[in-house]
Jmol script that loads the backbone (N, CA, C; Angstrom):
load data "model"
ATOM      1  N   UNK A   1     -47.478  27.798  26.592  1.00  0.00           N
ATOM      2  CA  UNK A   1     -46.451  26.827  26.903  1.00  0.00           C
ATOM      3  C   UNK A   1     -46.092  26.978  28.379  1.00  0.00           C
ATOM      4  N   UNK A   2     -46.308  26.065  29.325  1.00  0.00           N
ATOM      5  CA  UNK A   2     -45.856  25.987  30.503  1.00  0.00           C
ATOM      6  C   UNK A   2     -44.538  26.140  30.942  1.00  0.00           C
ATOM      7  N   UNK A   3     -43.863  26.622  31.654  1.00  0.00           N
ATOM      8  CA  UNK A   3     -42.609  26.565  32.228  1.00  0.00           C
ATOM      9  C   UNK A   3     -41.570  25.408  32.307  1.00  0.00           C
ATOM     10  N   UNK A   4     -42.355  24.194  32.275  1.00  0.00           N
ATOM     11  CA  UNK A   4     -41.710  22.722  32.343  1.00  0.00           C
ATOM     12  C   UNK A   4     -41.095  22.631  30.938  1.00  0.00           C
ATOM     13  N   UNK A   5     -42.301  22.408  30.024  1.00  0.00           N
ATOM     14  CA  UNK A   5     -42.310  22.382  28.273  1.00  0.00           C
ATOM     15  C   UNK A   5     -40.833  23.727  27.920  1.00  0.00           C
ATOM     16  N   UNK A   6     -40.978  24.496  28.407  1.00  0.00           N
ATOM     17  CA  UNK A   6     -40.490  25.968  28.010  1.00  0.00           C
ATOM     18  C   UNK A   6     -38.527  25.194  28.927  1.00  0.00           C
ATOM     19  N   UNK A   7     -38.405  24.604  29.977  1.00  0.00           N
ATOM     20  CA  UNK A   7     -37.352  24.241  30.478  1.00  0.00           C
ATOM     21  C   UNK A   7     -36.680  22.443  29.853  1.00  0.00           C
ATOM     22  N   UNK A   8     -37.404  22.096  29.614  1.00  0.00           N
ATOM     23  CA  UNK A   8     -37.517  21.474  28.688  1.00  0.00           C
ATOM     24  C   UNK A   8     -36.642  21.171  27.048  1.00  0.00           C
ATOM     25  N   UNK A   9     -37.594  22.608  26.550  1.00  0.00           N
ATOM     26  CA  UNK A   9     -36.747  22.686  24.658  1.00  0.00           C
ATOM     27  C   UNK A   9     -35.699  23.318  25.047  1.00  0.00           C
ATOM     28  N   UNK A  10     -35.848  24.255  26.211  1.00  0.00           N
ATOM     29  CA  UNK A  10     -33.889  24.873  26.745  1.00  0.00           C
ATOM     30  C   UNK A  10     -32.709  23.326  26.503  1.00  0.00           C
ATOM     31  N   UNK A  11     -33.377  22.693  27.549  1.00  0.00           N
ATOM     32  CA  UNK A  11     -32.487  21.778  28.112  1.00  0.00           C
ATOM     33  C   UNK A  11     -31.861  21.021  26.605  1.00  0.00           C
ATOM     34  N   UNK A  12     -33.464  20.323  25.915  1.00  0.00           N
ATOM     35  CA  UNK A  12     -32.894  19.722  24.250  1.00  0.00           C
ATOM     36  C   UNK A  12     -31.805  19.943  23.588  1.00  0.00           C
ATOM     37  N   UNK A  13     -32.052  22.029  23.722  1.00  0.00           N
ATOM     38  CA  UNK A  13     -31.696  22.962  22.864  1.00  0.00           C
ATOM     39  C   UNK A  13     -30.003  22.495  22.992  1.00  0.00           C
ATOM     40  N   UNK A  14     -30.055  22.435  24.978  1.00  0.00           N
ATOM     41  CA  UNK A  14     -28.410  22.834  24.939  1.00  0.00           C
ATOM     42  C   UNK A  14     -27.557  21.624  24.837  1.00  0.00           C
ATOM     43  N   UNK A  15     -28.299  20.524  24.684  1.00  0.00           N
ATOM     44  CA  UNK A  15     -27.923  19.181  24.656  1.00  0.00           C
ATOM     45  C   UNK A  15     -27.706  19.560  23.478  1.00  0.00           C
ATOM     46  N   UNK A  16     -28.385  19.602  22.271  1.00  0.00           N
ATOM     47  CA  UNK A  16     -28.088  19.566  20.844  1.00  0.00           C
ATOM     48  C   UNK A  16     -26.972  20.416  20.685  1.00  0.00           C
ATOM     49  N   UNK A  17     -26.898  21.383  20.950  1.00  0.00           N
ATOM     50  CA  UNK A  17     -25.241  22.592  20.745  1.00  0.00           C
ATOM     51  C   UNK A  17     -24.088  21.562  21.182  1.00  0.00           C
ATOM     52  N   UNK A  18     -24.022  20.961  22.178  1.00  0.00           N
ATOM     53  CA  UNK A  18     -23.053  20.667  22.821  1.00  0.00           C
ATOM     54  C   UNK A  18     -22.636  19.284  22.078  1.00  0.00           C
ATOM     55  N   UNK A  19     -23.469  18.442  21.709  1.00  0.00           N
ATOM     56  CA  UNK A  19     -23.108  17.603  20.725  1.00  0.00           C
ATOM     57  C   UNK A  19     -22.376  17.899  19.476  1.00  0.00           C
ATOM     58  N   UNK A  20     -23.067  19.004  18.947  1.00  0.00           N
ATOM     59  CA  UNK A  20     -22.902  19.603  17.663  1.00  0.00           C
ATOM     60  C   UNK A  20     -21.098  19.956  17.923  1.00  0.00           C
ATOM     61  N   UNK A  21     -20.933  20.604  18.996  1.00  0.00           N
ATOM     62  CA  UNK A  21     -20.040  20.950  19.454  1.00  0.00           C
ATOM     63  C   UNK A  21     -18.414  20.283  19.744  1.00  0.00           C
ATOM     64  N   UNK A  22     -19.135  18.696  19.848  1.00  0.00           N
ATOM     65  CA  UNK A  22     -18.680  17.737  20.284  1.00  0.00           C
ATOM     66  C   UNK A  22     -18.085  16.954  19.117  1.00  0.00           C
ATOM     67  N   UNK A  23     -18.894  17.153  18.277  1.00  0.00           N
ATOM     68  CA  UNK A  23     -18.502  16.506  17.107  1.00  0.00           C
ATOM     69  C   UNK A  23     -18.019  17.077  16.207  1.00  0.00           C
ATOM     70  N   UNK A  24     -17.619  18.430  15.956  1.00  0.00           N
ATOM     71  CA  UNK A  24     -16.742  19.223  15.236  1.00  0.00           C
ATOM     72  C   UNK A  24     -15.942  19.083  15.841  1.00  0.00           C
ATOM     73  N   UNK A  25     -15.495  18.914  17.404  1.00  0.00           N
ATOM     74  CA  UNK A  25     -13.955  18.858  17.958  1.00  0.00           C
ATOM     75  C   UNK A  25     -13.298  17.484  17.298  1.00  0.00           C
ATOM     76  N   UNK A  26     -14.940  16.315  17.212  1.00  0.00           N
ATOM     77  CA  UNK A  26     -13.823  15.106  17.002  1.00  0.00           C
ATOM     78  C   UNK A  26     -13.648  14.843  14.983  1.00  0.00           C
ATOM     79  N   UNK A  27     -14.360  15.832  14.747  1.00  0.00           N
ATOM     80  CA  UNK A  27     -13.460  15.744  13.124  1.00  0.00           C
ATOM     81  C   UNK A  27     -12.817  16.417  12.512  1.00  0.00           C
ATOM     82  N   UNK A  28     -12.013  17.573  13.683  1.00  0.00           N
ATOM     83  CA  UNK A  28     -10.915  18.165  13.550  1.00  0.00           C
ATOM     84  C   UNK A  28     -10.004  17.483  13.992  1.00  0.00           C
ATOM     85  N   UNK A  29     -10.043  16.915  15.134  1.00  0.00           N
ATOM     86  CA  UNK A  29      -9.314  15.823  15.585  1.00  0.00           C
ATOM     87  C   UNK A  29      -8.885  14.398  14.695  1.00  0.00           C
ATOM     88  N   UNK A  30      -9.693  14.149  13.702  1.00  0.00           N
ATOM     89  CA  UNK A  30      -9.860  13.267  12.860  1.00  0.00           C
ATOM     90  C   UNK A  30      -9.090  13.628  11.500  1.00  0.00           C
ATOM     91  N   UNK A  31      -9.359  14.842  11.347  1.00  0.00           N
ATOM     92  CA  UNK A  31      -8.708  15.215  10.071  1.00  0.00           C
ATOM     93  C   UNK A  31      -7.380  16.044  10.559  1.00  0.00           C
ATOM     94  N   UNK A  32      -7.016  16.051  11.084  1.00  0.00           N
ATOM     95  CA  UNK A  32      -5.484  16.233  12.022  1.00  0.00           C
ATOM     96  C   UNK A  32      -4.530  15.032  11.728  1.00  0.00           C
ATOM     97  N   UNK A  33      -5.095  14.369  12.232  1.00  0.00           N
ATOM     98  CA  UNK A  33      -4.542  12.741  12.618  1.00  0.00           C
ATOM     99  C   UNK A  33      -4.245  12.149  10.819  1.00  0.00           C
ATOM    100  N   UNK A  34      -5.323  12.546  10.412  1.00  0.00           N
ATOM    101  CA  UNK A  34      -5.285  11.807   8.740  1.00  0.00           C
ATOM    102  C   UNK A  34      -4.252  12.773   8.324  1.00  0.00           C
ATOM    103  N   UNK A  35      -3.765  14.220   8.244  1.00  0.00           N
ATOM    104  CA  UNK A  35      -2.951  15.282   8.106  1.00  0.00           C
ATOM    105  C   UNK A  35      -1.390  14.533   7.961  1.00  0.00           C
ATOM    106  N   UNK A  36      -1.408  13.833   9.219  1.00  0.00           N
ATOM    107  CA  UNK A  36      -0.283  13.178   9.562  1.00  0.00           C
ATOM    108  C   UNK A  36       0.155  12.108   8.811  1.00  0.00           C
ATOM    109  N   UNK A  37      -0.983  11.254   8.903  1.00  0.00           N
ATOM    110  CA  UNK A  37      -0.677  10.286   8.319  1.00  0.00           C
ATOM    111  C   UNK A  37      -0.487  10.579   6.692  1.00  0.00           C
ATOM    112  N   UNK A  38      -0.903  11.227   6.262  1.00  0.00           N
ATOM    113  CA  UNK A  38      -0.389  11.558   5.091  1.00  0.00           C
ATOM    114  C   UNK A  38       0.640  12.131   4.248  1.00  0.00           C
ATOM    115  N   UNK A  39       1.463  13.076   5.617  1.00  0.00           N
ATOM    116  CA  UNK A  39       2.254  13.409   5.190  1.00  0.00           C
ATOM    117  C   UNK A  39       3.562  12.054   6.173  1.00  0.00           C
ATOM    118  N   UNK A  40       3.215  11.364   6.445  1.00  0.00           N
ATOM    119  CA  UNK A  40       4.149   9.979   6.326  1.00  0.00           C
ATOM    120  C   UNK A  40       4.424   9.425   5.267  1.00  0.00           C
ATOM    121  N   UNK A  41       3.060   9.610   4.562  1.00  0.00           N
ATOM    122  CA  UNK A  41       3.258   8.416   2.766  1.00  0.00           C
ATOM    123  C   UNK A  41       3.843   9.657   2.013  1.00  0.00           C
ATOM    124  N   UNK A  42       3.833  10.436   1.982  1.00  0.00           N
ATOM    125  CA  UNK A  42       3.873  11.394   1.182  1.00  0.00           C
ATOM    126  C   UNK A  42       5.949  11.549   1.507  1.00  0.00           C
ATOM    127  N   UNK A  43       6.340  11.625   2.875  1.00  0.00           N
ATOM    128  CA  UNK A  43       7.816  11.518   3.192  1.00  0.00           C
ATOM    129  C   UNK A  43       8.185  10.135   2.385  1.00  0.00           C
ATOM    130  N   UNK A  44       7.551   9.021   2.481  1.00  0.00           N
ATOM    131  CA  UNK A  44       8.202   7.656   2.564  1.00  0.00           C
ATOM    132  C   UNK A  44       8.571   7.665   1.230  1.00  0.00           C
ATOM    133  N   UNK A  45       7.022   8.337  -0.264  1.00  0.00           N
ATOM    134  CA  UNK A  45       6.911   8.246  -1.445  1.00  0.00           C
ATOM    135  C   UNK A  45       8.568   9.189  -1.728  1.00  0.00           C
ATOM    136  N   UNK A  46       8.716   9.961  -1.130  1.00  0.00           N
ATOM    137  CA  UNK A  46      10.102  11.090  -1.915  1.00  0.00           C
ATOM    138  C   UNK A  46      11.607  10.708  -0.650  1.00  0.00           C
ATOM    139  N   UNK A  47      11.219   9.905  -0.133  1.00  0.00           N
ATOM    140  CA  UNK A  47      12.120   9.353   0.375  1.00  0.00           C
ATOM    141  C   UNK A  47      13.158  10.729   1.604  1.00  0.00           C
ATOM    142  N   UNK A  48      11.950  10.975   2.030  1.00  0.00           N
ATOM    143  CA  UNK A  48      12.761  12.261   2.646  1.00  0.00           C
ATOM    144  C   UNK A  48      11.897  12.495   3.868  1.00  0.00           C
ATOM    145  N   UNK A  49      12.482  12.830   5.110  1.00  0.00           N
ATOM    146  CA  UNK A  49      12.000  13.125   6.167  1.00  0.00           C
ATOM    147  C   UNK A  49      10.632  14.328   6.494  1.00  0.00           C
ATOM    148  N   UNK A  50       9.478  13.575   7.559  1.00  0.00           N
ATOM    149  CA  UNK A  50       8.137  14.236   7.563  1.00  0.00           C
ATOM    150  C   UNK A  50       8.752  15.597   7.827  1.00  0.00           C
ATOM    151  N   UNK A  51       9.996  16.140   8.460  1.00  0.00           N
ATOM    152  CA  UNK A  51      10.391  17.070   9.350  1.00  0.00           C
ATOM    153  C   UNK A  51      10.738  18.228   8.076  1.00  0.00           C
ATOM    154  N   UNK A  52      11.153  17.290   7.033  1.00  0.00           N
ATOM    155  CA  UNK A  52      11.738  18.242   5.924  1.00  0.00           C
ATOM    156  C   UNK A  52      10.516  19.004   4.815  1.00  0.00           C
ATOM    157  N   UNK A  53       9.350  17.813   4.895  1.00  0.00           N
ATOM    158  CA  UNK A  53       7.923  18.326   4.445  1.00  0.00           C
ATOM    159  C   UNK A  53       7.230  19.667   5.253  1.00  0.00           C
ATOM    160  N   UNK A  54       7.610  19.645   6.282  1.00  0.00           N
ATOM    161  CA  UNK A  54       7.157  20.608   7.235  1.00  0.00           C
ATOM    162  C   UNK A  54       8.256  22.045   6.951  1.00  0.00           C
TER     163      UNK A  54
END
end "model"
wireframe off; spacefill off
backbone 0.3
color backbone group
């Protein structure tokens, strides 16, 4: 394997981590956000403040 080929599957390699990477931040971010919103319906359903769920 030549040096190019060999700089190359590096480069793929670190592209692929960083995506991977990228996209666990945004479905923590995602399931955060839904966190919230749920505990809105969940205040509205018992008629009592998100602050008091917490």
């Amino acid at each position: 394997m030549s040096v190019l080929e060999q700089a190359l599957l590096d480069w793929q390699k670190d592209q692929t981590n960083q995506f991977f990477a990228l996209l666990e931040t945004r479905l923590e971010e995602t399931q955060t956000q839904q966190d919230i919103v749920k505990q809105k319906y969940c205040a509205a359903h018992f008629d009592v403040s998100v602050n008091t769920l917490k």
